[in-house]
C-alpha positions in Angstrom: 3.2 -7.2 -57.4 2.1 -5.8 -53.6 5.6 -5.4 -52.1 5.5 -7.6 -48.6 4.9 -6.3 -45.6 8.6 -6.3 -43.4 7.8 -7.2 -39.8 9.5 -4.9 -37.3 13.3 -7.0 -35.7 12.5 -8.4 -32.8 14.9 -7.5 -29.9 16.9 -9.8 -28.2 14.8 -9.5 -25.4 12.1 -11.6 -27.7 14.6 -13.8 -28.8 15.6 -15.1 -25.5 11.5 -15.4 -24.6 11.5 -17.9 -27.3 14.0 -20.2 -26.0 13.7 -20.0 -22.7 10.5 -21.1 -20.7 10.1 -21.8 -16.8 10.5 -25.3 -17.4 8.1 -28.6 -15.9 10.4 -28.3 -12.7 9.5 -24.2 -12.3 5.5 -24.9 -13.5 5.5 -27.6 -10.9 6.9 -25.8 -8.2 4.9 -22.3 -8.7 2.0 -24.6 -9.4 2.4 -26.2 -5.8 2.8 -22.6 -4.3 0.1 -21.3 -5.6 -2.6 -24.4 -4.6 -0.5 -24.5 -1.1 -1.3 -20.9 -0.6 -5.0 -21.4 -2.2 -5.9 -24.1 0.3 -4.3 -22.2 3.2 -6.3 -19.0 2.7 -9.6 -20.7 2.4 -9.1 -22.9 5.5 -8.2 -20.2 7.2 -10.9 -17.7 6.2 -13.6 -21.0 6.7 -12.2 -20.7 10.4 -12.5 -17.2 10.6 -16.2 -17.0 9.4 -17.2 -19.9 11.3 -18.2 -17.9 14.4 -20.7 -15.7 12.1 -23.9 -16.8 12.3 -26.4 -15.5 9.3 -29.2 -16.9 7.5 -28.5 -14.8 4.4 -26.0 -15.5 1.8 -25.8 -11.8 0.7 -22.6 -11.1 3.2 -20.8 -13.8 1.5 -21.4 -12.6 -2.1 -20.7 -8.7 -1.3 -17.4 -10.4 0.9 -16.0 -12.7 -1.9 -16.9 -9.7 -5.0 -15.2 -7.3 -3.5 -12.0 -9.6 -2.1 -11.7 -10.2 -5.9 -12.0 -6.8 -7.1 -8.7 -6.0 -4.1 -7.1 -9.0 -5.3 -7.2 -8.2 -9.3 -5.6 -4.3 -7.9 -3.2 -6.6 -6.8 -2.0 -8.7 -9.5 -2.1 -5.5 -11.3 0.0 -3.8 -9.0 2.1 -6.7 -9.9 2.1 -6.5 -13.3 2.9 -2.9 -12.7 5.1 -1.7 -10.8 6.3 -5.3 -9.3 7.8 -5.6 -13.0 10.6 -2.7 -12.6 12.2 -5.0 -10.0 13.1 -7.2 -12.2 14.0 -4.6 -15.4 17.7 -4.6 -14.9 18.7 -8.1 -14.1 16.6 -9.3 -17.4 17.2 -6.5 -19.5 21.4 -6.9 -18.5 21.0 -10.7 -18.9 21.9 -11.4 -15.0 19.2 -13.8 -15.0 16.8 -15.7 -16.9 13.4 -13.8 -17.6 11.1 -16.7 -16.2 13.3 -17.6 -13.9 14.0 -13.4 -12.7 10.0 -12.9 -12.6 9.9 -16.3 -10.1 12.6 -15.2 -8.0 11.4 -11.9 -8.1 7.8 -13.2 -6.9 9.1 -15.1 -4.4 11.0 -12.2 -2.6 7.9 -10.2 -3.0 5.8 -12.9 -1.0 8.4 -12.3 1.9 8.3 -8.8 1.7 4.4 -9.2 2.0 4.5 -11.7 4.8 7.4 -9.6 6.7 5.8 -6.0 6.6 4.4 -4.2 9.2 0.8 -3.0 8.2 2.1 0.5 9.1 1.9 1.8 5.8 -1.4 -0.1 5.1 -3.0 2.1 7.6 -1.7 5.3 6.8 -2.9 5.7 3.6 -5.8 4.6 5.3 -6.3 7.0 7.8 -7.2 9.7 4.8 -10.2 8.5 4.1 -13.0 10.8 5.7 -13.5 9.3 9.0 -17.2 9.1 9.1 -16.8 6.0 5.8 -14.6 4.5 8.2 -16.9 3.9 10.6 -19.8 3.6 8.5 -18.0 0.7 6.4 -20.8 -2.1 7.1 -23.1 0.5 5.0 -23.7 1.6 2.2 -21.9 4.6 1.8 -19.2 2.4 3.4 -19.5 -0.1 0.1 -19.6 2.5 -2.1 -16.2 3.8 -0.9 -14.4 0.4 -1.2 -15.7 -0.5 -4.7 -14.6 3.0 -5.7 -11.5 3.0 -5.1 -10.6 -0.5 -6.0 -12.0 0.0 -9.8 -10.6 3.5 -10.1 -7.1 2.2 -9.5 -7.5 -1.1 -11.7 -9.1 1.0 -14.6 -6.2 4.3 -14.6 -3.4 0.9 -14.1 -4.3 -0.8 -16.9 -5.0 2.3 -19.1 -1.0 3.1 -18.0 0.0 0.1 -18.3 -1.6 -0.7 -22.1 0.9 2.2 -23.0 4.0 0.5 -21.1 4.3 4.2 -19.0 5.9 3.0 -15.6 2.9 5.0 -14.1 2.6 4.4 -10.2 -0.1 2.6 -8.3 0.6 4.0 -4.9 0.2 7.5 -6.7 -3.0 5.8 -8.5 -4.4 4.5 -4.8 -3.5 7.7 -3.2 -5.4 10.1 -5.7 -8.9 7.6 -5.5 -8.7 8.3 -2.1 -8.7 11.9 -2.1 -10.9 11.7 -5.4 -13.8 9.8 -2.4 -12.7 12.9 0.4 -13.8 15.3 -2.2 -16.8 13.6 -3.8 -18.0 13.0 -0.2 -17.8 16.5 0.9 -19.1 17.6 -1.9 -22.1 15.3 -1.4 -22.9 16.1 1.7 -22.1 20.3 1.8 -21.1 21.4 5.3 -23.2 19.0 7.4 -19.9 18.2 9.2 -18.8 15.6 7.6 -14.7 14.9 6.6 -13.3 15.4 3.1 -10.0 14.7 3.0 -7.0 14.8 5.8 -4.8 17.4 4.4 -2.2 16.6 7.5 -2.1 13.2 6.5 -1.8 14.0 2.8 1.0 16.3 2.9 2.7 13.8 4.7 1.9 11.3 1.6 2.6 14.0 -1.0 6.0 14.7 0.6 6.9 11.1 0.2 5.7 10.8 -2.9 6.9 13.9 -4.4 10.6 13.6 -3.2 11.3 9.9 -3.7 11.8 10.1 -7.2 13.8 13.4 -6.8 16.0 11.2 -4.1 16.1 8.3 -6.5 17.5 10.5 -9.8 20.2 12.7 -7.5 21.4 9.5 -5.3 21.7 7.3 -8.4 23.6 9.8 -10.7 25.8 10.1 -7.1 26.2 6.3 -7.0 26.8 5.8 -10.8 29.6 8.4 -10.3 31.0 6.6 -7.6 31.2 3.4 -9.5 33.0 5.3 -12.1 35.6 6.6 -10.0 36.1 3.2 -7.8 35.7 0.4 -10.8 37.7 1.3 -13.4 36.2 -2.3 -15.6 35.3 -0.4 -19.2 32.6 -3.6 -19.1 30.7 -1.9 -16.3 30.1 0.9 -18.7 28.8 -0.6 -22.0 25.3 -2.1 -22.7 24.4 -5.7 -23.0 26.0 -7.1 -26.2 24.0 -9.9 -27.2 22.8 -12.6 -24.5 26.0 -12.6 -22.7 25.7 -11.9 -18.9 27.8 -9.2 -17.0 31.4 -9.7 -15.1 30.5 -12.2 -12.1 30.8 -9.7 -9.2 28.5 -6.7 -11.2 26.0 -9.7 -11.6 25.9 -10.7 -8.4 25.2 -6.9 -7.1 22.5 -6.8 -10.0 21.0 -10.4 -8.5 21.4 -8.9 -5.1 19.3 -5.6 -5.4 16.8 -7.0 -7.4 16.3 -9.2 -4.5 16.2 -6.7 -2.0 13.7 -4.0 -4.6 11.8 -7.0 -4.3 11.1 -7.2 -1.0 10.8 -3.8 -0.6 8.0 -3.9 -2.8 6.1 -6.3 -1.6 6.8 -4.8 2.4 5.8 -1.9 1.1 3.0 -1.3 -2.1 1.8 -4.8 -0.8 0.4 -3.1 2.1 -2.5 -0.6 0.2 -4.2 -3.5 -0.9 -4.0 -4.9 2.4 -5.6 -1.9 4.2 -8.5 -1.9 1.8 -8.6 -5.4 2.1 -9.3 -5.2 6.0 -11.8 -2.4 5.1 -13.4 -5.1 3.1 -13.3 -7.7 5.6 -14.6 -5.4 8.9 -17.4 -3.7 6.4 -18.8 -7.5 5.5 -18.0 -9.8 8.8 -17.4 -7.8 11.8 -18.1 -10.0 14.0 -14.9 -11.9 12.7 -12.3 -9.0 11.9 -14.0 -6.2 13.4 -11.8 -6.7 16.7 -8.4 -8.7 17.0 -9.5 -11.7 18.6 -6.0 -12.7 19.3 -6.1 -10.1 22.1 -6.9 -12.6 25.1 -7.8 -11.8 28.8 -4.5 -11.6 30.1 -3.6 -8.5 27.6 -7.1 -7.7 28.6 -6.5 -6.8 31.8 -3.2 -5.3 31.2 -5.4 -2.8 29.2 -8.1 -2.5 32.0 -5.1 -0.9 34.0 -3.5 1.8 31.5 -6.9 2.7 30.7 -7.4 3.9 34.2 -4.3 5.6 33.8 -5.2 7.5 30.5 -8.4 8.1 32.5 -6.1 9.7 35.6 -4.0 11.5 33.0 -6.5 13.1 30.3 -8.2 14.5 34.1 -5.5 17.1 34.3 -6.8 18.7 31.1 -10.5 18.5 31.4 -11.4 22.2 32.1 -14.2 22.3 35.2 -17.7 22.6 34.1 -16.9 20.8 31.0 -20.4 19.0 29.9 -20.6 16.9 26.5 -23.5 15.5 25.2 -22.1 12.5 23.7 -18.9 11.0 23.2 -18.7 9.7 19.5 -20.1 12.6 18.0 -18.1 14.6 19.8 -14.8 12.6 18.9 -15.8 12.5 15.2 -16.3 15.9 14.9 -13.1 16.6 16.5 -10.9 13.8 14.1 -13.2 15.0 10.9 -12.6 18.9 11.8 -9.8 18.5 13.7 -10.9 21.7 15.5 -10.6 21.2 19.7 -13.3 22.4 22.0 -12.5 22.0 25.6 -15.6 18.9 26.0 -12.7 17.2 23.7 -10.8 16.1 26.3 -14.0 15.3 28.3 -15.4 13.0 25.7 -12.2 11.3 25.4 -11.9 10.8 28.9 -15.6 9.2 29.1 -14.6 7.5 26.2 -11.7 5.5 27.6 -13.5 4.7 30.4 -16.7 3.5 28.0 -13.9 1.1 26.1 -12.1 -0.3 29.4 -15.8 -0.6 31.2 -16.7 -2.7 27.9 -13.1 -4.9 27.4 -13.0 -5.6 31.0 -16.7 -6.4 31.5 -16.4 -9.5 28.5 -13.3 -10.5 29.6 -11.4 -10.4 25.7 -12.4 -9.0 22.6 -12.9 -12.5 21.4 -16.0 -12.5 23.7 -17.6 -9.3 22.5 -21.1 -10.1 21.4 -21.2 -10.1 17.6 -23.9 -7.1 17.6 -21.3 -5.3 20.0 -17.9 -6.2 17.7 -18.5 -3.2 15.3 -19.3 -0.6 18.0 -16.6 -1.6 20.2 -13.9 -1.1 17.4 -15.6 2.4 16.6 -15.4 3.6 19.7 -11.1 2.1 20.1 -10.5 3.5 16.1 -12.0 7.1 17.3 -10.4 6.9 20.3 -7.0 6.3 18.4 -7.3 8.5 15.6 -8.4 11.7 18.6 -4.9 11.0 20.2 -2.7 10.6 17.1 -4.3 14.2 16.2 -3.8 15.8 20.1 -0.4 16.9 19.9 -0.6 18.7 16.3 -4.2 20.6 17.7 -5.3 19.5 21.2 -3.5 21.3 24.3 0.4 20.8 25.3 0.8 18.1 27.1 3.5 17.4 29.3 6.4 14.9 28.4 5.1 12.4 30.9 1.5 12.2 30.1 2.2 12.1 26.3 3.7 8.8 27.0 0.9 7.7 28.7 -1.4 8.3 25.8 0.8 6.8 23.4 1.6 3.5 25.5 -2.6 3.6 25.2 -2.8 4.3 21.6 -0.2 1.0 20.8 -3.1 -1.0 22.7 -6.0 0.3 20.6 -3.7 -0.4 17.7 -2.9 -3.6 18.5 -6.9 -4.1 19.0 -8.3 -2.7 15.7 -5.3 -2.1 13.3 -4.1 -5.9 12.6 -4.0 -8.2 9.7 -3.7 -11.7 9.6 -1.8 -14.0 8.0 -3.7 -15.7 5.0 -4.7 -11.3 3.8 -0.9 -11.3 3.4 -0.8 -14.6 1.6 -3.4 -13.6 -0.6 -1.9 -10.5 -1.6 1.7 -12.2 -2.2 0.2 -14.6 -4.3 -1.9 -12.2 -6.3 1.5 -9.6 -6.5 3.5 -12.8 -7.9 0.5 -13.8 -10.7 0.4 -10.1 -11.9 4.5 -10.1 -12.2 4.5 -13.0 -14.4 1.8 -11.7 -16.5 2.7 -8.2 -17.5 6.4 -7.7 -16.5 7.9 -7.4 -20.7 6.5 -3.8 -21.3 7.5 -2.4 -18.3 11.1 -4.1 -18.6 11.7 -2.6 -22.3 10.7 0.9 -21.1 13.4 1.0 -18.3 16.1 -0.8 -20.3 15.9 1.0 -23.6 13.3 4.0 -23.9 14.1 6.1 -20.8 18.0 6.9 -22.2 19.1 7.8 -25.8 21.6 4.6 -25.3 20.8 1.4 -23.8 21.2 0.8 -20.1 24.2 -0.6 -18.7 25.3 -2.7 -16.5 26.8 0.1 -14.1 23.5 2.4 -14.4 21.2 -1.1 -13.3 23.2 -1.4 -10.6 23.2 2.1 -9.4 19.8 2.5 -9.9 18.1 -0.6 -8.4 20.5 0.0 -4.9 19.2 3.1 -4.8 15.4 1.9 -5.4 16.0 -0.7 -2.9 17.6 1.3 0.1 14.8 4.7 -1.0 11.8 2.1 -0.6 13.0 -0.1 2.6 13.7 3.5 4.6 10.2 4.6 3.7 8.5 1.3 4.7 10.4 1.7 8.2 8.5 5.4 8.4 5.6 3.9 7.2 5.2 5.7 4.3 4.0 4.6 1.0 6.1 5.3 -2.0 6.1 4.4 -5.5 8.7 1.7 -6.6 7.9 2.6 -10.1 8.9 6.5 -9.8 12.3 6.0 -7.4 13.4 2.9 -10.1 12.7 4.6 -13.4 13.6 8.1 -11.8 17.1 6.6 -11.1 17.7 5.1 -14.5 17.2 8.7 -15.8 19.9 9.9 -13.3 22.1 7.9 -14.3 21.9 8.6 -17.7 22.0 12.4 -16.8 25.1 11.7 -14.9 26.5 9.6 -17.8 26.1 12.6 -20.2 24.1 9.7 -22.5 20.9 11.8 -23.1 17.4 11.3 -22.5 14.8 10.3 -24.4 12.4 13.2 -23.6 9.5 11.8 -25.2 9.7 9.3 -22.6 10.1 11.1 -19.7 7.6 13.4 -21.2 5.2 10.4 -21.2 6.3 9.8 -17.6 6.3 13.1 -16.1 2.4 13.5 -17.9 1.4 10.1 -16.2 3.1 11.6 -12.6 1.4 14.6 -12.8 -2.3 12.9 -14.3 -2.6 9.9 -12.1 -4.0 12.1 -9.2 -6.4 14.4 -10.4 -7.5 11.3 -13.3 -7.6 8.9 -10.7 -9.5 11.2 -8.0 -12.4 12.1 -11.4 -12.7 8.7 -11.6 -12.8 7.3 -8.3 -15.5 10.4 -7.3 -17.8 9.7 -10.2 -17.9 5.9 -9.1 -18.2 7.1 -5.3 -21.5 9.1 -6.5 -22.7 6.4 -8.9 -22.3 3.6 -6.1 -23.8 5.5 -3.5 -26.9 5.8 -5.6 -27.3 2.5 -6.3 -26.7 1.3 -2.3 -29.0 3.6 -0.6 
């Protein structure tokens, strides 16, 4: 007689999923959210598209395939990394899963809403300038579609595993992984590879978060042991029952605030591309902030003449340059100063204030003009974010005369409107509820030889929270996944509870992985698209 086959226990965890659901009142509500935020994103997007005028259809197809494609990076993102902000509070029992993954979404949506775009455009700004400006073509395409597939493919192959990989590390290496493969491509014809000022800056952050988050959680965890002398603190979840009231409340409270944190700050990659996407497609819609009227218009007019006044006292007599853009790409791709530099920067101010001030507002650019114009500002910008690290010294006084400029380029060329942040909320919230179980298992029970306790959530997730806001007010992109499950193993380290090396081996090899396997991959597709748009 075969002997029957025994079926693995099923943890509490499972047990709980079986009885508790999000109920009609929580399906009704997230249903009215999500058609709410459905019909407010199309309207708004009909709006926006209604002043292009195009016979062809094919702008629309290549617009709403590769929205989709930065959408599904999203709602993987959410399924993710979104997931670890709600591992403690469901694996300690502090709140309901359904109802943690809603809550959890909905704090995310105002983190998205909230945030700044900073970050969005620095991890932007290391992509090889001349796919920046070449986004309406092919090569441009190829860059976008890259990226985004690259990311979703080394996620899910992460995910399938439940390794609490990153997806700002994933981004950030199918960025460099297009630098390379374009450089590559095109030998030493003078194009950009990849911003290595810019990516140090993005490698510190990234590297050093999750050192932050295991030495300031062990600190904290420590603390609570010395300040809260409750033995309950210090034990793991025994059955369903929920923590003491106040520890639950701290849980509930930094969940909250990982959550928005999250969505400020890893909501804001998708949203960069996502603008990529949208000024590659319709430029005459988002190539240029339209919200920029004549009033600010001719505020503009007058600092420009100023920057014109200022950038004079560094233009070296008998300076000629042949022309302006090539000169200012070559300088932001190389970022190797010639003294026409300063010349073609000058000209080139004056180009952009003869240009806002001759139309009145951006608004009433000519659509053939939009793209140009925004060229010409995002060169512009990029030349005197790079000035001070390789151009001349400038004096105290004149550098703030080129940064008060630079804000107004910003403001004219680096925006995102409202219904892009909806749309990435909403798709951060879907991925949450889909995929947030394997994640929530790995940090509550297979990164310490003991289960997680109430005490180490805690200590942990405050950590994760007040790591990830700092860095979003920096503008730096950091990996919630990394500075939460990088805390957890400090605290166990500091509990003397062991750790599961296998795990962190599993974690470390996905860290250490994501950016070379994500940079192969992203490079191969760069190639393979550019082939098939030329």
């Amino acid at each position: 007689m075969a002997t029957p086959a025994v079926l693995p226990p099923s943890s509490v965890l499972d047990e709980k999923l079986k009885k508790s659901s999000p109920g009609k009142i929580g399906i009704i509500i997230f249903s009215l959210m999500l058609v709410g935020g459905l019909g407010y994103i199309v309207s708004k997007l009909a709006s926006d598209l209604s002043v292009v005028h195009t016979a062809s259809i094919f702008p629309y197809f290549l617009l709403g395939l590769a929205l989709l494609i930065a959408l599904g990076f999203e709602f993987v993102n959410g399924f993710h990394d979104t997931a670890n902000a709600v591992a403690t509070v469901i694996y300690t029992h502090s709140l309901e899963p359904h109802f943690a993954v809603a809550w959890s979404g909905l704090w995310n949506f105002v983190g998205v809403l909230t945030s700044s775009g900073a970050v969005a455009f620095a991890v932007i700004s290391l992509l090889p300038v001349e796919l920046i400006l070449k986004v309406s073509k092919g090569s441009g395409f190829a860059m976008v579609f890259a990226l985004l597939v690259a990311a979703i493919i080394w996620n899910l192959a992460t995910w399938s595993r439940g390794l609490p990989a990153s997806s700002s590390h994933t981004m950030i290496g199918s960025i460099l992984g297009v630098g390379f493969a374009n450089q590559l491509m095109n030998g030493v014809s003078g194009t950009s590879g990849v911003d290595w000022g810019q990516a140090t800056k993005v490698f510190k952050a990234l590297l050093f978060s999750p050192l932050v988050g295991f030495v300031l959680s062990a600190l904290v965890f420590l603390l609570f042991k010395f300040v809260m002398r409750d033995p309950r603190l210090y034990e793991a979840p025994k059955g369903t029952e929920p923590p003491p009231l106040y520890i639950r409340a701290l849980l509930i409270l930094t969940c909250t605030g990982v959550s928005f944190a999250h969505g400020s700050n890893d909501g804001q990659k998708g949203m960069g591309l996502i603008m990529l996407i949208l000024v590659g497609t319709v430029p005459t819609a988002y190539a240029l902030n339209h919200a920029v009227g004549a009033r600010q218009t001719q505020t503009f007019a007058a600092v420009s003449q100023q920057v014109v006044n200022t950038v004079e006292n560094y233009v070296a007599p008998g300076t000629v340059v042949a022309d302006n853009g090539t000169e200012l790409e070559h300088f932001v791709s190389s970022h190797q100063f010639q003294p026409s530099t300063m010349l073609a920067l000058q000209q080139m101010v004056g180009d952009i204030r003869n240009e806002a001030v001759g139309y009145g507002s951006l608004g009433k650019v000519p659509a053939s003009m939009q793209a140009n114009v925004r060229n010409q500002m995002y060169l512009t910008s990029e030349t005197l974010r790079l000035l001070p690290k390789y151009g001349p010294k400038v004096s105290g006084n004149d550098q703030k005369v080129l940064d008060n400029y630079k804000g107004f380029l910003d403001v004219s060329t680096k925006f995102i409107p409202t219904w892009v942040k909806v749309a990435v909320a909403l798709a951060l919230g879907l991925g949450t509820m889909v995929g947030w179980k394997r994640i929530v298992v790995t940090v509550g029970e297979k990164i310490g030889k003991t289960h997680l306790t109430y005490a180490q959530g805690a200590s942990a997730e405050l950590v994760a929270m007040v790591t990830i806001l700092a860095a979003d007010g920096y503008g730096l992109p950091v990996s919630t996944t990394h500075v939460l499950s990088s805390g957890v193993a400090g605290t166990m380290a500091a509990n003397k509870s062991g750790l599961q090396m296998s795990t962190i081996r599993d974690i470390a090899l996905a860290w250490v992985f994501t950016l070379p396997a994500a940079a192969v991959l992203s490079g191969g597709l760069y190639w393979l698209f550019s082939r098939l748009t030329k």
